[in-house]
N, C-alpha and C positions, 0 to 999 in steps of 0.2 A: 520422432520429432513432433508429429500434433499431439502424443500423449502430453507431449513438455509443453506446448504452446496452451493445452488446455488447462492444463496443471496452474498458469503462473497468469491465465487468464481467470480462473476460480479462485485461486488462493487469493489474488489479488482484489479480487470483487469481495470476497467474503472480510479480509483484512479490512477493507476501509470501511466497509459497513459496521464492521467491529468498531472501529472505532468514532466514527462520524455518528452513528446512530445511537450506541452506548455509551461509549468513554464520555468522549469530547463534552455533550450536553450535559451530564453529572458533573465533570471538570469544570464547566462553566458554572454550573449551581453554587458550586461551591467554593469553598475559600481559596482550594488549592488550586484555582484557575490556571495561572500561565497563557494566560492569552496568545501572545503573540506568537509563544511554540507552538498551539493548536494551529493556530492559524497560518503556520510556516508548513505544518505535517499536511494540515487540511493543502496545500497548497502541490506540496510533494505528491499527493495523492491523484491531481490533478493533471501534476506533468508524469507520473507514471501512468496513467493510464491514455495519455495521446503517444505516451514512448510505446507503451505496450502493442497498442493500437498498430505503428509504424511496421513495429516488431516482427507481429505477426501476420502484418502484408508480406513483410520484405520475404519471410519463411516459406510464406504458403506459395509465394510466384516463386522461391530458390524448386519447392518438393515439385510442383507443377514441372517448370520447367527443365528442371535437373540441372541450371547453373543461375548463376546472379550474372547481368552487367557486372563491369568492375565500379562504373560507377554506385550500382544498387549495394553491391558487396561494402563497398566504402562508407555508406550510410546505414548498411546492418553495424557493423563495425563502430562507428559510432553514436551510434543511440543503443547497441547493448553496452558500451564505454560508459556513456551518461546512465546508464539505467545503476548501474554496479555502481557507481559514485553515489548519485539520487540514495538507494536503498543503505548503502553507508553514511550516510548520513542522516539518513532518515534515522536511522534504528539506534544513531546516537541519541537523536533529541526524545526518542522513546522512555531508551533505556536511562537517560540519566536527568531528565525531566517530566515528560508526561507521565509515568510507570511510576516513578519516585512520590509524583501529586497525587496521584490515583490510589496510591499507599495511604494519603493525609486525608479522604473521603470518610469523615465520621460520622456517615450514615448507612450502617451491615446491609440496611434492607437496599440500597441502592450498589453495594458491591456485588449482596446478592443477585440481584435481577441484570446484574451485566453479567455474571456467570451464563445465568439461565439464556439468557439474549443471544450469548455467544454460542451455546451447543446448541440451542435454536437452530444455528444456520448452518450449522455443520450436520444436521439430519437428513 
């Protein structure tokens, strides 16, 4: 269970940085902007990571202690609910907007350097 908790705390750090730090600012340079989607994912990113947060209290006091309150269970319960909706939805406005603009970026050297940026952090 902390392998998983470290897992989707790394993934999750590295994803937004992906794209808050590469995408988004190039998206914004350019024509293929989409504002308001960046600004909705930029937003998503924000309550996944206070969900996240929650998450991995509620886990580490379940491993700690070897049970949750029912009330504590009831609140893991629902913020992993929200977290699985959030990330469905998120990965809509990815896949069929931001990922779609980031395609219309008619400058190679700046698709370029979000490659590089990206395996960057994955080192």
């Amino acid at each position: 269970m902390k392998a998983a908790l470290k897992y989707f705390r790394t993934g999750g750090e590295r994803h937004t940085a992906d794209e808050e730090e590469s995408l988004f600012p190039r998206l914004r340079e350019s024509a293929a902007g989409a504002l308001a989607e960046i600004d909705r994912l930029e937003s998503d990113h924000r309550e996944a990571n206070d969900l996240h947060g929650s998450v991995e209290l509620l886990y580490s006091t379940w491993i700690a202690a070897g049970e949750l309150t029912p009330t504590d269970a009831l609140q893991l319960l629902a913020k992993t609910e929200r977290l699985k909706q959030l990330y469905s939805d998120h990965i809509h406005v990815e896949e069929t907007i931001a990922f779609a603009r980031a395609s219309e970026v008619p400058n190679r050297g700046a698709i370029a350097a979000i490659g590089t940026e990206f395996r960057f952090r994955r080192k």
